[in-house]
PAGU-298975 format. One record per atom (N, C-alpha, C): z negated, x, y; atom name; residue in three letters. Coordinates in nm, 3 decimals. Last residue first. Example, Ala and Ser with C-alpha at 12.3 -4.5 7.8 and 13.67 -1.06 7.14 Angstrom:
% PAGU-298975
-0.708, 1.285, -0.225, N, SER
-0.714, 1.367, -0.106, CA, SER
-0.787, 1.290, 0.003, C, SER
-0.780, 1.319, -0.569, N, ALA
-0.780, 1.230, -0.450, CA, ALA
-0.780, 1.320, -0.330, C, ALA
***
This chain:
% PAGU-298975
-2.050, -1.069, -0.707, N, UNK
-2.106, -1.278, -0.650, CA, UNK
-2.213, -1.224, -0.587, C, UNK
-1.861, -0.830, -0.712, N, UNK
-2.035, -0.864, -0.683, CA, UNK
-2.022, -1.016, -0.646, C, UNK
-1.646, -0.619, -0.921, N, UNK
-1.639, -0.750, -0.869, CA, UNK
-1.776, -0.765, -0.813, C, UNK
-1.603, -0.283, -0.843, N, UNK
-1.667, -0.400, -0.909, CA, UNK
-1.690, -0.486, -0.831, C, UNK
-1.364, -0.023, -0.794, N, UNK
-1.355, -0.132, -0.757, CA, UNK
-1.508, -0.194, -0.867, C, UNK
-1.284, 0.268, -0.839, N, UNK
-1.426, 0.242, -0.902, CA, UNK
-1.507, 0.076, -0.831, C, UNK
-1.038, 0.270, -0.767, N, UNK
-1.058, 0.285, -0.895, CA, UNK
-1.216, 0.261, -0.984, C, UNK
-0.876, 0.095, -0.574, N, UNK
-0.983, 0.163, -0.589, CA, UNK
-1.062, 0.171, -0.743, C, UNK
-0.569, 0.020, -0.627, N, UNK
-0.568, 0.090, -0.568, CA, UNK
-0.730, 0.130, -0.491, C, UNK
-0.682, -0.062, -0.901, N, UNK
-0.551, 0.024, -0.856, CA, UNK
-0.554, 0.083, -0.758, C, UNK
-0.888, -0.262, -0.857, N, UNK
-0.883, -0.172, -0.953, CA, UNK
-0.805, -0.027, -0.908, C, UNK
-0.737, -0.450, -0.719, N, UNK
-0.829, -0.339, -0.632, CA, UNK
-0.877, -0.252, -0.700, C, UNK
-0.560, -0.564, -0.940, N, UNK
-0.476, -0.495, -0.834, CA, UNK
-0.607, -0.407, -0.731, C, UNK
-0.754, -0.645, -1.101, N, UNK
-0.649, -0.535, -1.160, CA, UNK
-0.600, -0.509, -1.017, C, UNK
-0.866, -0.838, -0.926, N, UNK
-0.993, -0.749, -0.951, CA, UNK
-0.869, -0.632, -1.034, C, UNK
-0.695, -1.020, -0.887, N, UNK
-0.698, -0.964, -0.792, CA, UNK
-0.798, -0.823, -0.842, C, UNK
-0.608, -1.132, -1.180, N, UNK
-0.522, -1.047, -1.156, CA, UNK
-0.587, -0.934, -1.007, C, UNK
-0.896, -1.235, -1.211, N, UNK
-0.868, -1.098, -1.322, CA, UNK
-0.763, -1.025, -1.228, C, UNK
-0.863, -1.437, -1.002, N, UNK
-0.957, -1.307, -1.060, CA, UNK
-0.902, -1.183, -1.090, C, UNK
-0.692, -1.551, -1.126, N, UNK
-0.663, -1.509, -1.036, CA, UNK
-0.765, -1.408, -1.012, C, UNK
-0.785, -1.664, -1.421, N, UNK
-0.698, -1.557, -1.378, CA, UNK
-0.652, -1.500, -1.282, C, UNK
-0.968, -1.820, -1.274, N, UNK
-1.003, -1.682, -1.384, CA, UNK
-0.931, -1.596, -1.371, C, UNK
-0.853, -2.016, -1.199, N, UNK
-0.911, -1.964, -1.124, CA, UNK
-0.965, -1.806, -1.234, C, UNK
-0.504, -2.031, -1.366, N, UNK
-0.683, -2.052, -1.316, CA, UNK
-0.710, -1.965, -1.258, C, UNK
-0.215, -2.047, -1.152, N, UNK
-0.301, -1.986, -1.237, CA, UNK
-0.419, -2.035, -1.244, C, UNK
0.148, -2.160, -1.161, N, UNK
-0.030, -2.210, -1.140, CA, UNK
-0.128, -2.101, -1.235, C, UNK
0.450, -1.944, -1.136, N, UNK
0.341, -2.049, -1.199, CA, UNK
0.208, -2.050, -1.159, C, UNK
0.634, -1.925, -0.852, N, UNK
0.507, -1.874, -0.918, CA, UNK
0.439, -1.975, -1.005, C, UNK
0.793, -2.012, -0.704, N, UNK
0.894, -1.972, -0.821, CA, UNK
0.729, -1.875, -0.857, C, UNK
0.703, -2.071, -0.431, N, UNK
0.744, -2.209, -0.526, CA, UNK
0.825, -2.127, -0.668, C, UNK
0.629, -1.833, -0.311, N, UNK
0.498, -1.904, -0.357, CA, UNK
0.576, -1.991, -0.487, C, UNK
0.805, -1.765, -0.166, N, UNK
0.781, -1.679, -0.320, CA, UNK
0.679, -1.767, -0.436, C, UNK
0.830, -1.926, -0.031, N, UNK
0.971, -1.914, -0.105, CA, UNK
0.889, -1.847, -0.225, C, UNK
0.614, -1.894, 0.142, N, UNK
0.644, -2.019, 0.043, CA, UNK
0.777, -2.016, -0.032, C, UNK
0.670, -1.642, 0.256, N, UNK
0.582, -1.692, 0.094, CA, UNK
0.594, -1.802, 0.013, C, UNK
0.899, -1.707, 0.396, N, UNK
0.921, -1.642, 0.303, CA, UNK
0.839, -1.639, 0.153, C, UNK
0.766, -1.911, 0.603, N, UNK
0.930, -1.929, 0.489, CA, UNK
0.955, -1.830, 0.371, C, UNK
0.599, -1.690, 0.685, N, UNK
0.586, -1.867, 0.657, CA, UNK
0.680, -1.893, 0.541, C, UNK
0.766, -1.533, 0.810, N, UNK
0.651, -1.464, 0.718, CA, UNK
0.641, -1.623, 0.635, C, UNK
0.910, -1.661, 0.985, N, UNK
0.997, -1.606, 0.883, CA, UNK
0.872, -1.584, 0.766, C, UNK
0.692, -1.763, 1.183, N, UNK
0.722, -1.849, 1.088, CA, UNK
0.873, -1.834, 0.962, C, UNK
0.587, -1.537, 1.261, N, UNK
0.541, -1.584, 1.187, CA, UNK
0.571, -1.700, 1.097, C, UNK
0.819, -1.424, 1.388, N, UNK
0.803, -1.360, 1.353, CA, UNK
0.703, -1.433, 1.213, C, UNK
0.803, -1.661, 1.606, N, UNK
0.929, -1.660, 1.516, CA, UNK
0.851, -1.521, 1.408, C, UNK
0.550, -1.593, 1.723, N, UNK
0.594, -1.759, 1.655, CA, UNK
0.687, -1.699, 1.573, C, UNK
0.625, -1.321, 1.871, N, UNK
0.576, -1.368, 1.718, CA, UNK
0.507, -1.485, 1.679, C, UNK
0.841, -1.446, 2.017, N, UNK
0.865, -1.346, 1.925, CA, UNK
0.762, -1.327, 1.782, C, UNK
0.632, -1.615, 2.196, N, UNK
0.784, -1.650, 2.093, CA, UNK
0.848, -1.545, 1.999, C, UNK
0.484, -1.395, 2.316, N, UNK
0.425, -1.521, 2.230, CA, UNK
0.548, -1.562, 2.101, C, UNK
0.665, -1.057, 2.274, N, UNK
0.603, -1.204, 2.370, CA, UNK
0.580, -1.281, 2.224, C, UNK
0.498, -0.760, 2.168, N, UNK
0.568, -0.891, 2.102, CA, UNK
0.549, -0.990, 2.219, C, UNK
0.320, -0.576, 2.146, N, UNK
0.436, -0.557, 2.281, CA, UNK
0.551, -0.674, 2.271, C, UNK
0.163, -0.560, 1.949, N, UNK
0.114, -0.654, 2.132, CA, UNK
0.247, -0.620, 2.168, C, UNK
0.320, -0.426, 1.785, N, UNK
0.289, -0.580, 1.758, CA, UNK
0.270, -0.651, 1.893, C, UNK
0.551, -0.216, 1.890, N, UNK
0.407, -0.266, 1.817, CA, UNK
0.401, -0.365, 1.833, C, UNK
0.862, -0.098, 1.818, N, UNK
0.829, -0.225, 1.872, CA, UNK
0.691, -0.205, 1.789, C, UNK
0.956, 0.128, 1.661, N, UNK
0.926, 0.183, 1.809, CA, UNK
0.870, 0.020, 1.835, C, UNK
0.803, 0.247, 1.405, N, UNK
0.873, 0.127, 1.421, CA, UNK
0.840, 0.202, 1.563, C, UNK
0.901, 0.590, 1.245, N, UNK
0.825, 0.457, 1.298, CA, UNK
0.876, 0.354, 1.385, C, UNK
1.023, 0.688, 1.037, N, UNK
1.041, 0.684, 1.144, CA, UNK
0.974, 0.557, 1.200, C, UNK
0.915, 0.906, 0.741, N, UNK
0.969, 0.820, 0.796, CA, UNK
0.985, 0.776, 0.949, C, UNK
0.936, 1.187, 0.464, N, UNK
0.966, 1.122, 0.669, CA, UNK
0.976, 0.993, 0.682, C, UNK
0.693, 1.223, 0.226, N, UNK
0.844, 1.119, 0.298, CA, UNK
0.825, 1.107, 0.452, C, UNK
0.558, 1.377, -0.053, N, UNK
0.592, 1.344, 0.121, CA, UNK
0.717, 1.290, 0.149, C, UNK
0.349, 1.295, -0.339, N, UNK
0.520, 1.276, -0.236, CA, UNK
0.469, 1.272, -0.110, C, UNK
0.195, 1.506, -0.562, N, UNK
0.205, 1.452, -0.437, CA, UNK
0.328, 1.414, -0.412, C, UNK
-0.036, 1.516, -0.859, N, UNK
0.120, 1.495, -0.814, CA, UNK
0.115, 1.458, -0.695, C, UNK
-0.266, 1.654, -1.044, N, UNK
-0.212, 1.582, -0.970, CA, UNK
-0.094, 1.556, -0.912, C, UNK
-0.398, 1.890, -1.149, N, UNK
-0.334, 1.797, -1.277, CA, UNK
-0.288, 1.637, -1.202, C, UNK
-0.500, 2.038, -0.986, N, UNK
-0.373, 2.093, -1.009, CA, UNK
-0.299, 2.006, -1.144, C, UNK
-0.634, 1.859, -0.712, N, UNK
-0.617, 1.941, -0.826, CA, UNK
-0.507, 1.951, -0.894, C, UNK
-0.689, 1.903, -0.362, N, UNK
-0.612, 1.819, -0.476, CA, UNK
-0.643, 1.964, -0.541, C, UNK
-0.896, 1.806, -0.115, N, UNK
-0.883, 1.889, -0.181, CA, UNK
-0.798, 1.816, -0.312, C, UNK
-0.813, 1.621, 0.201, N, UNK
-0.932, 1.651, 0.077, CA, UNK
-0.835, 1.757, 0.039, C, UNK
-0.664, 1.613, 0.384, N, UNK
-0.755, 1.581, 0.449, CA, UNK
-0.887, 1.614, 0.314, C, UNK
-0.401, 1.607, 0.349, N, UNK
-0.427, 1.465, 0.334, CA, UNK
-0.588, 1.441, 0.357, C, UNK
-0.274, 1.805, 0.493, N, UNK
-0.242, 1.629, 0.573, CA, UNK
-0.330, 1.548, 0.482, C, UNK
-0.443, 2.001, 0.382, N, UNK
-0.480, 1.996, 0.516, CA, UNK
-0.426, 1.848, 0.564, C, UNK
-0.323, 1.941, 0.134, N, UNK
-0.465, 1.928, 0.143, CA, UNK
-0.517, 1.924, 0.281, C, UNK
-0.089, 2.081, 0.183, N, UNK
-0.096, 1.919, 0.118, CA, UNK
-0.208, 1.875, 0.186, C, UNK
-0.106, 2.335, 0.285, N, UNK
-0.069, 2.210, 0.344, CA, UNK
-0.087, 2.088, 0.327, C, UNK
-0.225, 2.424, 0.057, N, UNK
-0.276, 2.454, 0.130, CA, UNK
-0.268, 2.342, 0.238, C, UNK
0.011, 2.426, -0.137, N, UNK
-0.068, 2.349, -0.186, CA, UNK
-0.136, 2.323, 0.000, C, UNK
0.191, 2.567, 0.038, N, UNK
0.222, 2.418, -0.008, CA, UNK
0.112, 2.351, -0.007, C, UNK
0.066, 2.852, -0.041, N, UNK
0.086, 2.745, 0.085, CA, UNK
0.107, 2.623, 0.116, C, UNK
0.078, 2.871, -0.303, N, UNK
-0.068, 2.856, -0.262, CA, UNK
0.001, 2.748, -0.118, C, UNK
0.334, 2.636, -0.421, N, UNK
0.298, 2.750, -0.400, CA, UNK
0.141, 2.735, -0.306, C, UNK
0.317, 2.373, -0.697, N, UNK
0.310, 2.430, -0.578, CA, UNK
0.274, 2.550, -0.520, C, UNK
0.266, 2.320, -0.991, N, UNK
0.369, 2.417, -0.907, CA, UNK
0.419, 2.426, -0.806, C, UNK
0.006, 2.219, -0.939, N, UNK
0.036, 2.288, -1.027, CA, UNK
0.141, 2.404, -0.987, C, UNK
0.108, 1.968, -0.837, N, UNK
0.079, 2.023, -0.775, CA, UNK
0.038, 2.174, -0.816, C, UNK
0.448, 1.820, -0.847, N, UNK
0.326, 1.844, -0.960, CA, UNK
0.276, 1.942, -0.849, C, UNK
0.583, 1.594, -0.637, N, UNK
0.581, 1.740, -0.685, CA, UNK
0.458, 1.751, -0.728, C, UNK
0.846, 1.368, -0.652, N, UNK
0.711, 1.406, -0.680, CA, UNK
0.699, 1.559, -0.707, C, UNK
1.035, 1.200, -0.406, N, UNK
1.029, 1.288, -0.519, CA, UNK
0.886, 1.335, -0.537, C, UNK
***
């Protein structure tokens, strides 16, 4: 759920800003979500665990991969330079 920050109380706000480490303005929106972390890390994987682990990852792109039309090279561009756009807003491409 989103909460406008606006109508957050001073404390709220106060909190936000202490987990996220900056300062938010009041024409912004935050979500917090519990989640529960994975108890298995990656090194704690034997070899065969992640073989198998990698070859679901394997099966799966190429699943996604074969129901993707061909793009130019332009457009792959464009699409990767919109998606770092997003999530950096002052993203520019440099050759």
């Amino acid at each position: 759920m989103l909460h406008r920050v606006k109508d957050l109380s001073p404390e709220q706000k106060v909190a936000v800003e202490a987990l996220l480490g900056r300062p938010v303005s009041s024409n912004q929106a935050v979500s917090v979500r519990a989640v529960t972390p994975a108890t298995i890390i990656p090194s704690q994987l034997s070899q065969e665990e992640r073989r198998e682990a990698l070859r679901k990852l394997d099966s799966y792109f190429a699943k996604v991969d074969s129901g993707r039309k061909p793009l130019s090279e332009e457009e792959e561009e464009a699409v990767f330079g919109e998606a770092m756009r997003s999530v950096h807003p002052n993203y520019r491409h440099v050759e």
